[in-house]
Residue, then its C-alpha position, 0 to 999 in steps of 0.5 A: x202598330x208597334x212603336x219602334x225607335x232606331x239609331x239615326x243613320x251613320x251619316x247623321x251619327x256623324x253630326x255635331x251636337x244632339x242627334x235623334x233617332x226614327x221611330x217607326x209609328x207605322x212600319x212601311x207607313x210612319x215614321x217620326x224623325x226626331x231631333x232633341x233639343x235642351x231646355x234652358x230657358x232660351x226656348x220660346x216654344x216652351x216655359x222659360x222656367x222649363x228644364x231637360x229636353x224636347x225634341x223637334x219632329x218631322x214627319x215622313x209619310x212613305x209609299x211605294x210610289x211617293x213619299x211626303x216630308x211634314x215639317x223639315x226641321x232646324x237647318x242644324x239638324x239638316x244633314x241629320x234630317x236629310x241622312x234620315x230621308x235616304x235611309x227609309x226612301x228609294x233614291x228619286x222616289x218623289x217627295x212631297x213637302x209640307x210645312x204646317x207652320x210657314x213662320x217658324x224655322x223648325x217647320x220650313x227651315x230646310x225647304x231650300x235644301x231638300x228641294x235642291x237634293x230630292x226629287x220634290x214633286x211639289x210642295x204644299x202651302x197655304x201661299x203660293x209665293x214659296x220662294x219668298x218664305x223658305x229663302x234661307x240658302x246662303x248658296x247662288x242657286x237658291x233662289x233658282x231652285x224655289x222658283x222653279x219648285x212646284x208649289x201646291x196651294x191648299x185650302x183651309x179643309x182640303x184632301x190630297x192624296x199621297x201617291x197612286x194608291x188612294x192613301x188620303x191626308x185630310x188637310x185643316x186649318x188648325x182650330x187654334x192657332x197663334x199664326x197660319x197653321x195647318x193641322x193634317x190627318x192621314x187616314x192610313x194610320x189613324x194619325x193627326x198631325x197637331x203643329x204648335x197643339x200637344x206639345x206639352x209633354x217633355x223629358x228629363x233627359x236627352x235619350x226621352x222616351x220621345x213616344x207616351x204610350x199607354x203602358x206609360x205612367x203619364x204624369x202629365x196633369x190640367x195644371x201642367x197643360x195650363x201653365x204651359x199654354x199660359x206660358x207659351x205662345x197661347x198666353x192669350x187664352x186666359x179671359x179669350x172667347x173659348x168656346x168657339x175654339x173648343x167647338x173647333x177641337x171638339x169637330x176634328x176628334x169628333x170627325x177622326x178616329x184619332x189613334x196617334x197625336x204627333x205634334x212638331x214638337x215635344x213627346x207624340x202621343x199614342x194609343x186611343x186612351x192617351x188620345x182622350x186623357x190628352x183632348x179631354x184636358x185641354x178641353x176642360x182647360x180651355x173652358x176654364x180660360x173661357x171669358x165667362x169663367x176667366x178675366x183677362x189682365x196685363x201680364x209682365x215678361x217674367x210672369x209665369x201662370 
């Protein structure tokens, strides 16, 4: 599965500000639609002390039959996101949605939007009660177009199958997690869709290489990962009972054969070596945090770790 990244279509050229390409992670299959972002200091998905540029990931599953979107991304990048769309599906194919993160902007953000423009089968949540999550339209239609979307509540370890053919996505709850987060496997492309987890790896500049392949020197190191979690939304970890947790990362790589980590945001990462050198970081991570290795302690605003 060769790793291929193009333009974003001439519709989302055509948008204001930072504008991403597709990466076809699988030709047919997988594509990564992709949306940079600067690091200034004003990004609390990632250090404050952080710079250069991340990216904002959204995920398009695509057969003959169906298609599924996880995660809609920035209502900045919706135009961008949407051109994307209708350049790798048939017009009125059905279109599934999934937002792993029903809190956060960059996961449901443009759920309104593409429920009103494509033919969205249905949407997958973890609350049936979409409406009240994804109202962010200032049009008078909104609300009418989210009450009558179909809404498919999923479990915390469920399979649902993406169109006719037997194309399964194993759905979990996220092993570690800050909010309701769900994390899916697609069996077809030996791919595991992380969320908030792996997100640590940024760039330099704004043209990436969004994609850490194996032929790439990764300088990514433990202390770089611990920092970054201590210093994001897992500030927690440090003197936390992780061991549980490691056991619940340890059962998803155990159970999947993992080829491709593609997180919501930040660089995915591919081939079955990075994989390992990625998981086996963080585990090593998290057993130093553990509350029997680590203590836990007050930590100021302006504190970085």
């Amino acid at each position: 599965m060769s790793v291929l990244t193009q333009p974003a279509p001439r519709q989302a050229r055509e948008t204001e500000g930072l504008v991403g390409g597709i990466a076809a992670l699988a030709e047919g299959k997988l594509y990564a639609l992709q949306h940079p972002f600067a690091l200034d200091g004003r990004v609390s998905s990632y250090p404050a002390s952080a710079r250069g540029y991340s990216v904002a990931n959204s995920y398009l599953l695509t057969q003959s039959d169906a298609a599924m979107l996880i995660d809609t991304g920035f209502g900045k990048d919706e135009a961008a996101i949407r051109a994307q769309v209708e350049a790798l599906i048939a017009p009125g194919l059905p279109l599934s949605l999934f937002p792993l993160r029903l809190n956060e902007f960059m996961s449901i953000n443009n759920v309104e939007t593409f429920a009103g423009y494509f033919n969205v089968e249905t949407c997958y949540t973890s609350n049936i009660d979409a409406a009240l999550w994804f109202d962010f339209g200032a049009n008078a239609q909104g609300r009418d177009i989210l009450e009558s979307m179909k809404v498919t509540a999923v479990t915390r370890a469920d399979t649902i199958e993406l169109g006719k053919k037997g194309r399964a996505i194993d759905v979990m709850q996220a092993p570690i997690r800050l909010i309701a987060t769900r994390w899916l496997y697609d069996r077809a492309t030996r791919t595991l869709f992380s969320s908030d987890m792996f997100t640590h790896v940024w760039r330099d500049t704004q043209k990436g290489p969004w994609v850490v392949t194996e032929a790439d020197n990764d300088p990514t190191s433990p202390r770089h990962i611990r920092s970054f979690l201590l210093n994001t939304r897992y500030w927690w970890l440090e003197g936390a009972p992780t061991d549980s947790i490691r056991r619940g990362i340890g059962n998803v790589f155990d159970t999947y054969d993992v080829e491709t980590i593609a997180p919501g945001y930040g660089c995915i990462l591919r081939g079955r070596n990075v994989v390992e050198r990625h998981y086996r970081m963080l585990d090593e991570i998290l057993k130093g945090l553990d509350k029997r290795a680590a203590v836990s302690r007050y930590v100021g605003r302006d504190e970085e770790r």
